[in-house]
C-alpha positions in Angstrom: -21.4 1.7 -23.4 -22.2 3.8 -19.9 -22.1 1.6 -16.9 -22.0 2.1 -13.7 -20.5 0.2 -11.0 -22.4 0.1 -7.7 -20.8 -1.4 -4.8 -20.6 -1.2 -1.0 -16.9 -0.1 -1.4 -14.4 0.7 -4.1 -12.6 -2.8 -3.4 -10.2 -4.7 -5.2 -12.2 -6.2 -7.5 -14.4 -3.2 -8.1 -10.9 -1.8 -9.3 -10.0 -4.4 -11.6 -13.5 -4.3 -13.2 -13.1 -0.3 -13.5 -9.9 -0.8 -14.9 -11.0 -3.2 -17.4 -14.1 -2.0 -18.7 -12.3 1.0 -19.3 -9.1 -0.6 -21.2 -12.5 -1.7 -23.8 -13.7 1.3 -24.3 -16.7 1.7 -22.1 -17.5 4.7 -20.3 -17.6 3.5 -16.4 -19.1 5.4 -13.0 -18.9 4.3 -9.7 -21.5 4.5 -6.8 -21.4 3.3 -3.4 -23.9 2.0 -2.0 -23.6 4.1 1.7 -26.0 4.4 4.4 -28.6 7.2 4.0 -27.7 7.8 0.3 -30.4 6.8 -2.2 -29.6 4.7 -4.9 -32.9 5.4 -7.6 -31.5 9.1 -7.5 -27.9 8.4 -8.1 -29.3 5.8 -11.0 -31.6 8.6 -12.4 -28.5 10.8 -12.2 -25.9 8.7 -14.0 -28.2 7.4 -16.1 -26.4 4.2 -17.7 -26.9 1.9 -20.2 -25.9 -1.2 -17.6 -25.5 -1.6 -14.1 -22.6 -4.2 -12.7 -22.4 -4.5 -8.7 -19.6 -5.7 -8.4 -19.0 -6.2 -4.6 -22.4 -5.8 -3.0 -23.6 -6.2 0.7 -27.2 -4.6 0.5 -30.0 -5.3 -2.0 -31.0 -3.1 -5.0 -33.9 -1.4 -4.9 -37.1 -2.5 -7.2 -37.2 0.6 -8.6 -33.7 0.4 -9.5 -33.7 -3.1 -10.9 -36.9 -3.1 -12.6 -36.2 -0.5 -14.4 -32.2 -0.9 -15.1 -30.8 -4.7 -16.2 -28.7 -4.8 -12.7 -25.9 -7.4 -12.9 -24.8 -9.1 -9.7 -21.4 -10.7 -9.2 -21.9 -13.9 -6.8 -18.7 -15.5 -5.6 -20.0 -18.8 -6.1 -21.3 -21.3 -8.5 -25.0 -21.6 -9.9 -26.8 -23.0 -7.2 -25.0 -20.9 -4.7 -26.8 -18.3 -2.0 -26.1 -16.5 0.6 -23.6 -13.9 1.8 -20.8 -16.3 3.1 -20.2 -18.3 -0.2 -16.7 -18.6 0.1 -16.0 -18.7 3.9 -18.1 -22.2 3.5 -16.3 -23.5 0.6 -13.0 -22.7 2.6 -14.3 -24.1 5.5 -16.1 -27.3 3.9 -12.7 -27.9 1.8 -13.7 -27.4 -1.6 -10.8 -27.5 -4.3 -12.6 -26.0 -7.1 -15.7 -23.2 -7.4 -16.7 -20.3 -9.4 -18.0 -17.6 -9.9 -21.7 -16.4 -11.4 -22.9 -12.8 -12.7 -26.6 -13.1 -12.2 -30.0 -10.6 -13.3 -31.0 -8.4 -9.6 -34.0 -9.9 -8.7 -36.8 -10.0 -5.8 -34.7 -12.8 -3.9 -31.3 -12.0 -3.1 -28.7 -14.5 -5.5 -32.0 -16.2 -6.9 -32.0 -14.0 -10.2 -31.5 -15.5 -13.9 -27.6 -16.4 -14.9 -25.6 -14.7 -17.3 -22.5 -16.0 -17.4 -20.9 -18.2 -14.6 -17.4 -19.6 -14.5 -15.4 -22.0 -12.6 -12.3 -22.0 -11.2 -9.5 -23.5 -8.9 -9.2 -23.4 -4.8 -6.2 -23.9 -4.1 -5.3 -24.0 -0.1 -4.5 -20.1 0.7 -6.6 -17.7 2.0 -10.0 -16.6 1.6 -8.5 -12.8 0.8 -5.8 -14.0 -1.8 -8.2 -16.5 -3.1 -10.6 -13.3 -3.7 -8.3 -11.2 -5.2 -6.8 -14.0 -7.6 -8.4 -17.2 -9.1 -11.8 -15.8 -7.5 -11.1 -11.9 -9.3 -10.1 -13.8 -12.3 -13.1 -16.0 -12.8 -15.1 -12.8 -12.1 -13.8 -10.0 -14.4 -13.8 -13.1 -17.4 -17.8 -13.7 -16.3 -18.5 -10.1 -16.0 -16.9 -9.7 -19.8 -18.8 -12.0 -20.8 -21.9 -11.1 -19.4 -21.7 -7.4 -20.6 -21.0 -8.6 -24.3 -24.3 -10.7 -24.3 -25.9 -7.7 -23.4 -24.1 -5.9 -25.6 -25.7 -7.6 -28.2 -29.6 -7.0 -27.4 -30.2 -10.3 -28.0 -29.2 -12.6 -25.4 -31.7 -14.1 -23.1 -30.0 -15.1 -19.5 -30.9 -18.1 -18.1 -33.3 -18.8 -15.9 -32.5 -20.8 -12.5 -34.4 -24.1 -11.7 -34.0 -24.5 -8.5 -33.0 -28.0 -8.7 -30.3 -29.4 -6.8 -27.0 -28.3 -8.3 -24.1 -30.7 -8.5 -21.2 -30.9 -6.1 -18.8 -28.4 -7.4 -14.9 -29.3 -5.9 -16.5 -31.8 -3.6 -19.1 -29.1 -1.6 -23.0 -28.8 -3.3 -24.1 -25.7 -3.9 -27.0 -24.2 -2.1 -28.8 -21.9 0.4 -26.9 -21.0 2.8 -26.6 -18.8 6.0 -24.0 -15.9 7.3 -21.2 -18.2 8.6 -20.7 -16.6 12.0 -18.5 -17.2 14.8 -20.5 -20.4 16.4 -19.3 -22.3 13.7 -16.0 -20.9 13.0 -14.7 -21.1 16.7 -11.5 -23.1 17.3 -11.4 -26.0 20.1 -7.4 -25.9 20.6 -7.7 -29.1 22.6 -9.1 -30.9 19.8 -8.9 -29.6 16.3 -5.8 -30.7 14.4 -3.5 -28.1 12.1 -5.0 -28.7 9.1 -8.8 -28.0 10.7 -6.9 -24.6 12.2 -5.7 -23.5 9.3 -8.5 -24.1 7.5 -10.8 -21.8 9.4 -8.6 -19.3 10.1 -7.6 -18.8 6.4 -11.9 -19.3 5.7 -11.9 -15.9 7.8 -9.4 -13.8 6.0 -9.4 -11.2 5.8 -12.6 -10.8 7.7 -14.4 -11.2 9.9 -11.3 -13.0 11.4 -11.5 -15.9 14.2 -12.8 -14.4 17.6 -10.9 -15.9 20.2 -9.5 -15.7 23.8 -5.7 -15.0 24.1 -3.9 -14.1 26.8 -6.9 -13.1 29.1 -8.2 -10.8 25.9 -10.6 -11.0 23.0 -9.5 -10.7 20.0 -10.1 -12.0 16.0 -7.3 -14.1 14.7 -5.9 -13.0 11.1 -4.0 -15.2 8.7 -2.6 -19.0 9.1 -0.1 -20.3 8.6 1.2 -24.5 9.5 4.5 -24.7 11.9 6.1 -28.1 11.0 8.8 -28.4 14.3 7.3 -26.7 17.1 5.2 -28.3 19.2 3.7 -27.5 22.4 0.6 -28.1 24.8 -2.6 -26.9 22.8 -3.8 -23.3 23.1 -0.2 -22.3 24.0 2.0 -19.6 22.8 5.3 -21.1 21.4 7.2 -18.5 19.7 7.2 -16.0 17.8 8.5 -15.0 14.2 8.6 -11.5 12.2 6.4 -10.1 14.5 3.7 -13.3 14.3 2.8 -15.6 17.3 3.4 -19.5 17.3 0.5 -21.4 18.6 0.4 -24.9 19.3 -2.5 -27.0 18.2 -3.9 -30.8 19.0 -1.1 -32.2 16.7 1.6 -29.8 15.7 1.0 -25.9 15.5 0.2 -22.5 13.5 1.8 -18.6 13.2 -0.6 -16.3 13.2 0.7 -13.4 11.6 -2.0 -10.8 13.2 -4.9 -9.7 15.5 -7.3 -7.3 16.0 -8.9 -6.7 19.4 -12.5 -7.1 20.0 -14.1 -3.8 19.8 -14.9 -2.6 23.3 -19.4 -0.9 23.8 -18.6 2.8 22.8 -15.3 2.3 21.6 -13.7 2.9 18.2 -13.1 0.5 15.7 -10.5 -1.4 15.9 -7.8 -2.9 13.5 -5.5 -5.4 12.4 -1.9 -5.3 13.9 1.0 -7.6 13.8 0.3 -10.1 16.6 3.2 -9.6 18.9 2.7 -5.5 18.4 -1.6 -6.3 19.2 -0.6 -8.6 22.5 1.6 -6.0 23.7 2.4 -6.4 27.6 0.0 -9.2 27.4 2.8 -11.0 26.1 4.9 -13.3 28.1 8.4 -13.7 27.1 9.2 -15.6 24.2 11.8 -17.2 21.9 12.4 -15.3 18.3 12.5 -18.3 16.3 13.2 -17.0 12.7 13.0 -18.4 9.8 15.8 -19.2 7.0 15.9 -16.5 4.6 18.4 -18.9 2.1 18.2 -22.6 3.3 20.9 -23.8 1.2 23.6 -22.2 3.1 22.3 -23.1 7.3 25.7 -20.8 8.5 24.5 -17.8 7.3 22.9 -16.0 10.2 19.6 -15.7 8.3 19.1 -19.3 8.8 19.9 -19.5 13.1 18.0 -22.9 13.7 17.5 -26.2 12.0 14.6 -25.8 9.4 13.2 -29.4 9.8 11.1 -28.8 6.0 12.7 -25.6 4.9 10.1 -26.0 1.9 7.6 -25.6 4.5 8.8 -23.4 7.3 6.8 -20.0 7.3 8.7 -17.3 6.5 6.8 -13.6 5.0 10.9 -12.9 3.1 12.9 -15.6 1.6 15.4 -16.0 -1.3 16.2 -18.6 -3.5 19.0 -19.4 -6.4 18.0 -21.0 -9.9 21.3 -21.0 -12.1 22.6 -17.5 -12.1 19.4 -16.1 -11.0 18.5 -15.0 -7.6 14.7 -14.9 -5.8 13.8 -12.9 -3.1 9.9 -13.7 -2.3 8.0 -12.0 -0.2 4.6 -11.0 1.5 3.4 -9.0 4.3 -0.4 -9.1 5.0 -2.7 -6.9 3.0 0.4 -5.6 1.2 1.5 -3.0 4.0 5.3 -3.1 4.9 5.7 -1.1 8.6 9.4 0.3 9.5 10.3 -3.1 10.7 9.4 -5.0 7.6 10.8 -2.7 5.1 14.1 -2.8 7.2 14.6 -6.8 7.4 13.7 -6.9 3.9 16.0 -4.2 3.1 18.7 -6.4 4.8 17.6 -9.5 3.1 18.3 -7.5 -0.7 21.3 -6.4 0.4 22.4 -9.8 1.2 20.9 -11.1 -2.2 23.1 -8.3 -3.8 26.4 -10.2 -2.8 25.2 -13.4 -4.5 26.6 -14.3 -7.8 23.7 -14.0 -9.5 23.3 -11.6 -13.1 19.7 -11.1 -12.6 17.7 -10.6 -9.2 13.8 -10.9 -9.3 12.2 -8.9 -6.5 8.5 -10.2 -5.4 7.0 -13.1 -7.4 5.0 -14.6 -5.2 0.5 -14.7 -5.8 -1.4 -12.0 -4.2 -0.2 -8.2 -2.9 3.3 -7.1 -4.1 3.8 -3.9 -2.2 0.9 -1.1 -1.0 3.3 0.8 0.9 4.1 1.9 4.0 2.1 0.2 6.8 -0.6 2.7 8.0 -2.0 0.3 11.0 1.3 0.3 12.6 1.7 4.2 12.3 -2.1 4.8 13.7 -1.5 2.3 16.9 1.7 4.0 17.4 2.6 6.6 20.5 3.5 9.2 18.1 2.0 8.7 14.7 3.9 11.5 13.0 7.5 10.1 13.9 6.1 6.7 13.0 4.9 7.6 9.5 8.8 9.5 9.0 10.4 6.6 10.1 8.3 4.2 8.2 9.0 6.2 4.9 12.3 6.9 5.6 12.8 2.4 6.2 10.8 2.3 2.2 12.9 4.9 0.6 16.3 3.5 1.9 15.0 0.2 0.3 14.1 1.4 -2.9 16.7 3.7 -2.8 18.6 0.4 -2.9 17.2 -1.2 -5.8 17.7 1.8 -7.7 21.6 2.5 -7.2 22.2 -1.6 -7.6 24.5 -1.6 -10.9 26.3 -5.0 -10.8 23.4 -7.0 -12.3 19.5 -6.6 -14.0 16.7 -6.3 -11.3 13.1 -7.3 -12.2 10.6 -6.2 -10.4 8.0 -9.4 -10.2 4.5 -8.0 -9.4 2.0 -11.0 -8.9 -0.3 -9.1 -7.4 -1.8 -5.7 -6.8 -0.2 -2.7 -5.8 0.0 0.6 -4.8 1.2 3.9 -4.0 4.7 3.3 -2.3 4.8 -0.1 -3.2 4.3 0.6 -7.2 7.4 2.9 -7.3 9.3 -0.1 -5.7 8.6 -2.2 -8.6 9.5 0.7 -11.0 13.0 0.7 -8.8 13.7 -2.2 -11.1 14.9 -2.2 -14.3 11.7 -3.8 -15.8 8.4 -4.8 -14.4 7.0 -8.3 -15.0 3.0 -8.1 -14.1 0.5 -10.7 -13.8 -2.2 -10.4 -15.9 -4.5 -10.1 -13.3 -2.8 -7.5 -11.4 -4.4 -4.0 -10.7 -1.8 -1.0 -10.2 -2.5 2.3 -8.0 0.2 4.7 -8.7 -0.7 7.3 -6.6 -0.7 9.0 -3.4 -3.1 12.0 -3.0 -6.5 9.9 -1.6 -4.1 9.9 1.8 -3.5 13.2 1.8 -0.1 12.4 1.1 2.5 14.2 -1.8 4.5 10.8 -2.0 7.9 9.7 -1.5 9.8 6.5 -2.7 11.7 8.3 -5.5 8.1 8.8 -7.2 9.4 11.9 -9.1 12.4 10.4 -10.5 11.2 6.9 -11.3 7.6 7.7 -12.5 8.3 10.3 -15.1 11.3 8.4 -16.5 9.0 5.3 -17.0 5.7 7.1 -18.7 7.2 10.8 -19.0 6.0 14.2 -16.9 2.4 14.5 -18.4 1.4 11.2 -17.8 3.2 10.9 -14.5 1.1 14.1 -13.7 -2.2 12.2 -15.1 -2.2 9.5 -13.4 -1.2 11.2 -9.8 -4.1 13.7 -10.4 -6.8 11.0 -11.5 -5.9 8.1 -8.7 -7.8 5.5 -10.5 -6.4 2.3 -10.8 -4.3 1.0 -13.8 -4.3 -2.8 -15.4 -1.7 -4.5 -16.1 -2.4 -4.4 -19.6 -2.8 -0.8 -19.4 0.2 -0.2 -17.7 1.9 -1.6 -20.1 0.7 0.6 -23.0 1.5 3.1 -20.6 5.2 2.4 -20.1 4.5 1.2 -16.3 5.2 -2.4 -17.2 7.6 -4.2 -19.5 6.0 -7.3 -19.7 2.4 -9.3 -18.9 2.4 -12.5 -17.9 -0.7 -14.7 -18.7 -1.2 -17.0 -16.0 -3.0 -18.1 -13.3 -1.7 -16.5 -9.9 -0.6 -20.5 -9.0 1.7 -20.9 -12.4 2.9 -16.9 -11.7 6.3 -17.9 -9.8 7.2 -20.5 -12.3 6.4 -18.8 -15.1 8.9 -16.0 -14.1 11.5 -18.3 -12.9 11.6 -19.5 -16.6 11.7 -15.7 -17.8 14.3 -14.6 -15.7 16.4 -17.7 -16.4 15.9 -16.3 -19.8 16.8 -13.3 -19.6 20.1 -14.1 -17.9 21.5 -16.4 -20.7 21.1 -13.7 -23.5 24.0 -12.3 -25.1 23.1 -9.1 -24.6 22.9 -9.0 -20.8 26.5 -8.6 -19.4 26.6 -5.4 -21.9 23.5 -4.3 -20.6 24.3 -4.6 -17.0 27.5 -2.5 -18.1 25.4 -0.3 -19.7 23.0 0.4 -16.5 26.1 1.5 -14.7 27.5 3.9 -17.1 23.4 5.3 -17.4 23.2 5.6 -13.6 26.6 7.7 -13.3 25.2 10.2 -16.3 22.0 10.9 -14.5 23.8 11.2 -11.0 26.0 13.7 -12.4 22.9 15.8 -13.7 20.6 15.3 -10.5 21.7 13.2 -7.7 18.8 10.5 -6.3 19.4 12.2 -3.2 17.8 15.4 -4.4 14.5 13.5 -5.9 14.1 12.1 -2.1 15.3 15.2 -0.5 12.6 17.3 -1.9 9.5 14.7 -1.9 10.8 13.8 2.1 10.6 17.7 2.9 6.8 17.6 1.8 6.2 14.5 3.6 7.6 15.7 6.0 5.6 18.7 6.5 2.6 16.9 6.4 3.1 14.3 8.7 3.7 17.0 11.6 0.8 19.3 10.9 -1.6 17.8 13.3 -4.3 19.6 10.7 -2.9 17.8 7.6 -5.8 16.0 6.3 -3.2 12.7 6.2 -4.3 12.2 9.5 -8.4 12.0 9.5 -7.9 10.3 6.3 -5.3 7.5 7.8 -7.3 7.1 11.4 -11.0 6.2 8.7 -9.0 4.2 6.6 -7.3 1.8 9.0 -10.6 1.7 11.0 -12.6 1.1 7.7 -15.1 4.0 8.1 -17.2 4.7 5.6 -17.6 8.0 3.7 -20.3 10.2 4.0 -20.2 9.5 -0.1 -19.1 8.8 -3.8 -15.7 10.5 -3.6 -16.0 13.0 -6.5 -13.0 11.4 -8.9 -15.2 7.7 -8.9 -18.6 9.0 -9.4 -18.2 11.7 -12.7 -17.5 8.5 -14.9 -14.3 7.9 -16.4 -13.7 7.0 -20.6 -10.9 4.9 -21.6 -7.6 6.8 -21.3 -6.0 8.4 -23.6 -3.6 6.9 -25.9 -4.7 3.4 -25.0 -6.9 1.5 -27.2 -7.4 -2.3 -25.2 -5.6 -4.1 -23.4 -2.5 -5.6 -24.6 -2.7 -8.6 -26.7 0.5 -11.3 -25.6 2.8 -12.8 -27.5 2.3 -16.9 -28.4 5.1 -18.8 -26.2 8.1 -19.5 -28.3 11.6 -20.0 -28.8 14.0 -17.8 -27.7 13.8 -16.1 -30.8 10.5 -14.9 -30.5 11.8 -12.2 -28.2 10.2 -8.7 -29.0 11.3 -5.3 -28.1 9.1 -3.6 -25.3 8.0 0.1 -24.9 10.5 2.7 -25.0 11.5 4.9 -22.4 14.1 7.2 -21.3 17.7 5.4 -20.4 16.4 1.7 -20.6 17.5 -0.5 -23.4 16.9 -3.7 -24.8 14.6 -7.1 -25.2 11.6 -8.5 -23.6 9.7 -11.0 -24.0 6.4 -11.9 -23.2 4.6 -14.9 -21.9 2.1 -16.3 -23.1 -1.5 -17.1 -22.0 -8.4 -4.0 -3.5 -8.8 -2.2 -0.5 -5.0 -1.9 0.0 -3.6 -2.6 3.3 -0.4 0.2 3.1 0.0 3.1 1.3 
């Protein structure tokens, strides 16, 4: 079937719908609903079979959906209106919710129900929870609601308009745009858990405006502090580049801010806090976290953790057995110079462990998106920022690359992109959720790519396809990549069962006979292909083109970073969304998983050049970085 997605902006879970109508076959456009462009004539144009709006801000026009069944995806139950629908469950405390595909209509959110379906709320943000149980619930309901059309037949159900039932302990109804009146914090008065709360209601955006410091600014991210405590509304500390803050009853990080924008002024963006306060800031203690609380002498861990199990940290590592974990995440995915050093520092520390396998990532929501484009715009010198900040990423996965002395799985939870997908390819296999949606390329920046892209890409899915999927920069599935050689393994899970699912697997993985010969093997294999061409050559020649670009004031890179970080809107479609895109070659649906079983149930996974032996698998975005 022709469809054609139509959505304020080619988000995350735009992607994964792209992705995944195209992994069944279906022929899928994209067009954005922009300012000044007319939607009936890009309809009439791409004339499809169904429409699916994804992520939608603005109505569709009568002409459009009275001609055109026009499928709306509401992030909330049946019952549920308005354009805030998950900032008020957040902030009312629901535990569970859902999501509904509903017919366009005259009212906005008021049309008849195709398919709605539930699903968890667990206490994270209102970001993660949209690109997890919220994307999941989604994609399953707009499946579902394209094969009832599919079938001519099916009539969708009309809506009441009686009361709905409570759905995770909030009722469903009419509701208004939940604006900064209600989602102000009293510091004096509101407790941790009521801070936490709306700040994580307001993630990503529209953030929590607030007065800090003598400034305006919207608070992003939250996160409870357990052993710090202070007089409420002040700054306590700070920690990997977030601020302490104490509150009526204990205190929170916030890990960043953006400033209010100024009448006339630019648009601004989201920094790390300490970076966004700049010479606001008073002086402070560094009070950082323990990266391994089971050994409080290692200088990772340089203060008494009170809860260690509860003491925010963005890296930390864990031992299970002979495996090693080292979790972590960095807001909307982006890792600046800083980040990509301390976690560089961390591997390297989990490298002297004595541990067979190390699992990188692992944690729900963003693995990696790649280099951290916020910090490079707000910097003095944006060109020697962006060479230091890819010069930090390619030492690291430089490092996971030229480890030898044990297996190292890449654990990909949750999207990724461009830099950060040729991290997870540094490993020697790549465990993906099932949910996860993959950008492996660069060129939408302006950008040729570093991070050992033309050594690890083509040895994973071979030069043609490595050349494909660079040249199309759409976004992959995980079952997709799979077929395509980009994954080893897909994981069936919720984003909540993700870590202990892998845990398992890699606890697996390190009692079979086969793996001390492996790891032997991945030695002997990285000596034969040093011999033939050094890594140092692969980032020699992708750093000289990087380079080149990022000191050409003229280099598109540039115009292209500053709209992206300030989340300007093109003029329109860009040309590579809007032609409409067929299932790729090669790959017929997506991947089907294997039933959990015993340890004999292990099957072999895709081939590819210089990687040998067994997986097994489990059973049933705007990025931030580039």
């Amino acid at each position: 079937m022709h469809i054609l997605l139509v959505a304020g902006a080619f988000n995350s879970l735009t992607q994964r719908v792209h992705a995944e109508l195209r992994d069944r076959g279906h022929t899928v456009a994209v067009e954005l609903a922009l300012p000044g462009g007319s939607l009936p004539e890009a309809v009439d144009r791409h004339a499809p079979q169904l429409i699916v709006a994804p992520m939608l801000k603005t109505a569709i026009p009568r002409e459009v959906w009275s001609a055109h069944t026009c499928l709306i995806v509401h992030p909330g139950p049946v019952g549920d209106r308005g354009p805030s629908s998950l900032d008020w469950a957040i902030h009312e405390g629901a535990d569970r919710w859902g999501v509904t595909v509903l017919q366009a209509d005259e009212e906005m959110d008021a049309g008849d129900v195709w398919a709605t379906v539930p699903c968890p709320l667990p206490p994270v943000s209102k970001s993660d929870l949209y690109r997890n149980e919220i994307a999941d619930a989604a994609l399953a309901a707009v499946l579902l609601a394209v094969e009832r059309f599919a079938t001519g037949t099916y009539r969708p159900r009309p809506q009441d308009g009686r009361a709905a039932a409570p759905v995770g302990g909030v009722l469903p109804r009419t509701r208004p745009y939940l604006d900064q009146s209600v989602r102000r914090i009293d510091w004096t008065a509101d407790p941790t858990d009521a801070v936490v709360r709306a700040l994580r209601a307001a993630d990503s955006q529209p953030g929590v405006l607030d007065v800090l410091l003598g400034g305006e600014y919207y608070l992003h991210g939250g996160h409870p502090e357990h052993t710090l405590r202070g007089r409420p509304g002040e700054l306590l500390a700070t920690r990997a580049g977030a601020v302490c803050r104490a509150t009526a009853d204990g205190a929170v990080w916030i890990p960043e801010l953006r400033p209010r924008r100024l009448p006339g002024q630019p648009r601004t963006f989201k920094l790390p806090a300490v970076q966004a306060l700049g010479d606001r800031l008073p002086p402070l203690p560094e009070v950082p976290a323990p990266l391994f609380p089971d050994e409080p002498e290692h200088p990772y861990h340089p203060y008494h953790p009170g809860r260690p199990d509860a003491a925010w940290s963005d890296i930390r590592y864990r031992e299970e057995a002979s495996c090693g974990f080292l979790t972590f995440s960095f807001p909307g995915g982006a890792m600046s110079t800083t980040q990509c050093r301390r976690l560089l520092d961390a591997y390297r520390y989990a490298c002297t462990r004595p541990t067979s396998v190390l699992v990188l990532g692992g944690q729900r929501d963003f693995f990696s998106n790649g280099i951290h484009l916020g910090v490079i715009e707000a910097a003095a010198d944006p060109a020697a920022e962006s060479w230091a900040n890819i010069e930090a990423i390619d030492d690291l996965v430089g490092a996971v690359l030229e480890t030898t002395d044990r297996l190292v799985v890449a654990a990909v939870g949750g999207n990724a992109a461009a830099g950060g997908v040729m991290l997870a390819l540094a490993a020697d296999e790549v465990w993906c959720r099932a949910g996860t949606v993959l950008n492996p390329h660069y060129r939408l920046m302006g950008l040729y790519g570093s991070e050992y892209w033309t050594y690890s890409l083509p040895r994973r899915v071979g030069a043609v396809v490595a050349d494909r999927l660079m040249a199309e920069a759409l976004p992959v599935s995980a079952a997709s990549a799979r077929g395509l050689g980009l994954a080893d393994r897909v994981i069936e899970c919720g984003p909540g069962d993700f870590a202990a699912r892998t845990a398992r697997l890699a606890a697996h993985l390190a009692g079979l006979p086969g793996t001390p010969s492996r790891i032997a093997a991945k030695k002997a294999e990285r000596d034969q292909r040093e011999s033939l061409t050094p890594l140092a050559a692969f980032r020699e020649r992708e750093l000289a083109r990087m380079h080149r670009t990022f000191h050409d004031p003229d280099a598109p890179y540039h115009a292209l970073r500053r709209a992206f970080v300030r989340k300007e809107r093109p003029e329109r479609t860009p040309a590579h969304l809007g032609s409409g895109t067929a299932a790729r070659p090669g790959f017929t649906g997506p991947a089907k998983t294997d039933v959990t079983g015993p340890a004999s149930t292990d099957v072999t996974g895709p081939a590819r050049p210089g990687v040998t032996g067994t997986v097994l698998d489990d059973v049933p975005l705007r990025p931030e970085g580039w």
